[in-house]
N, C-alpha and C positions, 0 to 999 in steps of 0.2 A: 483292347477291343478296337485298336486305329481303323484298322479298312474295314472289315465289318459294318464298322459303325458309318464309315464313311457312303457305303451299299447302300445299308439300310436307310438311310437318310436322306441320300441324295437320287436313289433308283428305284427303291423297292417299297418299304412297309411304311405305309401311314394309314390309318382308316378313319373314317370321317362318322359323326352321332348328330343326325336330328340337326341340319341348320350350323352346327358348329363349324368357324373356320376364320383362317387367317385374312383380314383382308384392311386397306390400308388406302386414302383417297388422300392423292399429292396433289396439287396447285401451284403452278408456277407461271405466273403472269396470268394470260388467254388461255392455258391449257390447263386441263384435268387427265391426271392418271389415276387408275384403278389396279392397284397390285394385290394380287392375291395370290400367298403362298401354296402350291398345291399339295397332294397326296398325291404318290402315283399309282399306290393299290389299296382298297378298300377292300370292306366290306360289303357283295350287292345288299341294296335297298337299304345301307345302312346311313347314309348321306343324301342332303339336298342340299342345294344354291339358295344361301338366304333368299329373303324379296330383296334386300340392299344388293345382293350381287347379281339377279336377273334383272333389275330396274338400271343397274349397271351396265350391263354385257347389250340389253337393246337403245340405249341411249348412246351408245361407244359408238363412232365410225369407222376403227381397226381394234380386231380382236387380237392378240397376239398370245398364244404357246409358247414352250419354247421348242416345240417342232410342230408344225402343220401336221393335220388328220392324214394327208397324204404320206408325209416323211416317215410320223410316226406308224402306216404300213408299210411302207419303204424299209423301218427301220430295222425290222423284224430280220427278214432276209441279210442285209446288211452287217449290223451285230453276229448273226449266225458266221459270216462266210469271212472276218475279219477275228474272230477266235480259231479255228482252222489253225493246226498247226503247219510253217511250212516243211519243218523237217525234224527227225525225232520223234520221240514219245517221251508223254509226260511223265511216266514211270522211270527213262533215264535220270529226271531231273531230282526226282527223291531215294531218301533210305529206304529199306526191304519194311521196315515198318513202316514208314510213312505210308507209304501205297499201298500196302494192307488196309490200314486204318480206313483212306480214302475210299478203299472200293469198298469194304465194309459199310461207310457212311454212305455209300452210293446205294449200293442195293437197299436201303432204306426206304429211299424213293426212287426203287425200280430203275435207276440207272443202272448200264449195264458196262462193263469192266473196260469194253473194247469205243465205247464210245468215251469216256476217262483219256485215252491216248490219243483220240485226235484233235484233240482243243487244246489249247493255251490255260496257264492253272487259271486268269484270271475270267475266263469262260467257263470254266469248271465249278468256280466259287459261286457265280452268279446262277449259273443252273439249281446247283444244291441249294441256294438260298430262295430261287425262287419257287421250289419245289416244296422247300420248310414253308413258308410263308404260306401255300395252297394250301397245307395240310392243316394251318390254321383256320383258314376259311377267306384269307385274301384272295382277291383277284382285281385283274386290271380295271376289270366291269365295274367296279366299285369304289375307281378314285375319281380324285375332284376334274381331272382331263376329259375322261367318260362324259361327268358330269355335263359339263359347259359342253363338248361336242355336241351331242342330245339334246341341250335345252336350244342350241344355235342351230343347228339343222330343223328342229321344230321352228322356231321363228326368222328362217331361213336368213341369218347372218354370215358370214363370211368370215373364218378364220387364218390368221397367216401363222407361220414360225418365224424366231428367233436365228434360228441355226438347222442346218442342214443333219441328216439322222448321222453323215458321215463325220460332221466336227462335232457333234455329240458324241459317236463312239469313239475318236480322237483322242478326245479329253480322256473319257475311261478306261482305254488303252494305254495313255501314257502314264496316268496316274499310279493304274495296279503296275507296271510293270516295272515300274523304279524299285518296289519292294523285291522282285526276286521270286522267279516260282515255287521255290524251298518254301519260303519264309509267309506267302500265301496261302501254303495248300496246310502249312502250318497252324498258322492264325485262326483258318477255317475248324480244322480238326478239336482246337482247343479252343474254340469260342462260341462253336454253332450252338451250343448245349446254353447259352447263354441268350440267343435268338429273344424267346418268348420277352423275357427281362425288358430288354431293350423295345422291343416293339410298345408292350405298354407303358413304358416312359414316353417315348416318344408318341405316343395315341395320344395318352392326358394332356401332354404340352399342348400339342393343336388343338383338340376337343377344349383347351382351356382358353384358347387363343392367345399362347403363352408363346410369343415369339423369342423374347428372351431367352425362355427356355431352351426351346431345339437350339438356340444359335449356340447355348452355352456348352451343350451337350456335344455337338458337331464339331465345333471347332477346339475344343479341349482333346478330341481323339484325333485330331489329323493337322499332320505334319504340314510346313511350311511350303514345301513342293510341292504337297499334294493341294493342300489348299487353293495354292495358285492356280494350278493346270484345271479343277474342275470350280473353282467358286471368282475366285476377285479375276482371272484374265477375260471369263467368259463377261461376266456380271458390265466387266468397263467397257465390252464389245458390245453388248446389249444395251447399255446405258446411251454411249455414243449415237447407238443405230436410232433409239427411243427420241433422240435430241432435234435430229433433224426430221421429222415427221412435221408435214404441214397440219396435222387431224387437230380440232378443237379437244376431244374427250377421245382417251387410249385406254382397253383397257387388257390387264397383261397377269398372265397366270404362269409362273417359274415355278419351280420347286423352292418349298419355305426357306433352306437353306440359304438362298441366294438374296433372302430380302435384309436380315440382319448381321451385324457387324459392323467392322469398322470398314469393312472393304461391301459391305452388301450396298444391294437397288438404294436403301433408302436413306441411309447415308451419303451415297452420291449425289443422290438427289436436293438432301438438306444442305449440301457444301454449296450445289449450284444455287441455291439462293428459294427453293421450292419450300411450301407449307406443308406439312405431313399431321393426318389426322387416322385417329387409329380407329376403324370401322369392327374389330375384331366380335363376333360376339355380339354386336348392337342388337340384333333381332332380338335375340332370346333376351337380352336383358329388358327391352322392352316389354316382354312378352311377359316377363315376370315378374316387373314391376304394376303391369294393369290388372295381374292377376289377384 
């Protein structure tokens, strides 16, 4: 389930229940960070920003994503025109079965056979997946990004990004395409069936504020190359950039992915000599202890 799992994890499916979420308040020397693992597709109306994370986000004097409201519609366009195949069709690249299969999976979700040949398999993959995912009832409106955008433009804050939409798709790019568009379009056909599974693994982890968990699950399915190109090269670029910030309180919403391990945010952080306290969840357990 390596790249799948790697999609699902780090692009597409997480959905957020009532309050529940990853989040994590670092301290090192004068400064305060606020790390919160994000979801990048929900469920609408199925998530809020604890109070711990809005009393956060208006006390922070830099917000930071890991791409600005602007990039992230930037990135739309972008992602699209960067899967564009330049020459070929992706039908040359598999068996008479394979691309059977494939178009077959496609008209599933009303894809159409002739739009199949002008993308790259690993734009191919990310469509079908993000098409399985809608038919679950995901949507972008319903992750933790949405979230924070919405509650910041109501209390008129100012958002930046981490990275541009283009060394975001970058990463994505170079990660799917060490695998082979054989060995992609493969993966997909024998794993999509699998989808549901995974999503609710990965739901309970977050909704449990089980960062361990996702880390364990993510990095157990992806390879050492892959790892590098989308979690620990960006994560020590991000970390660097976070280092020289003059701001008293920062606070930064990545994909969960990027906070644990031995190469994530917050390990980086504990090496630089910083105090880590785990906010995961505090609301509700409050909430259930006064109950």
């Amino acid at each position: 389930m390596r790249n799948l799992l790697t999609i699902i994890a780090l692009l597409l499916i997480f959905c957020g229940s009532s309050q529940a979420e990853v989040l994590y308040k670092v301290t090192d020397n004068d400064r305060t960070y606020w790390l919160m693992g994000t979801l990048h597709l929900g469920k609408p109306d199925s998530l809020q920003l604890s109070a711990t994370a809005r009393q956060a986000l208006r006390a922070s004097e830099q917000i930071l994503l890991e791409m600005s409201p602007e990039e992230l519609t930037n990135g739309q366009m972008a992602i699209l025109q960067a899967g564009k195949r330049e020459q070929g069709q992706l039908q040359d690249q598999l068996s008479a079965e394979q691309w059977q299969a494939l178009v077959n999976l496609a008209q599933q979700y009303r894809i159409p056979e002739t739009m199949l040949n002008q993308f790259e398999a690993w734009f191919v993959q990310l469509v079908i997946l993000s098409q399985a995912v809608a038919q679950e009832g995901y949507a972008s409106n319903g992750g933790v990004e949405s979230q924070i955008i919405a509650y910041a433009q109501q209390q008129q804050l100012h958002i930046e990004g981490l990275e541009t939409a283009e060394q975001q798709i970058s990463a994505l790019t170079q990660a799917q395409q060490q695998a082979g568009e054989n060995a992609l379009i493969e993966q997909l056909l024998q794993e999509v069936g699998q989808l549901t599974e995974q999503v609710n693994q990965l739901t309970d982890a977050w909704i449990a504020g089980d960062l361990n968990q996702i880390t364990q699950m993510v990095m157990n399915e992806m390879d050492v190359s892959t790892r590098d190109v989308l979690l620990t090269d960006r994560n020590r670029r991000w970390f660097a950039h976070l280092q020289q910030s003059d701001d008293e309180q920062i606070f930064i919403a990545v994909g969960s992915a990027h906070l644990g391990g031995e190469h994530g945010l917050l390990t980086l952080f504990k090496q630089a000599g910083a105090h880590v306290v785990d906010f995961s969840n505090r609301d509700i357990a409050a909430q259930a202890g006064s109950g």
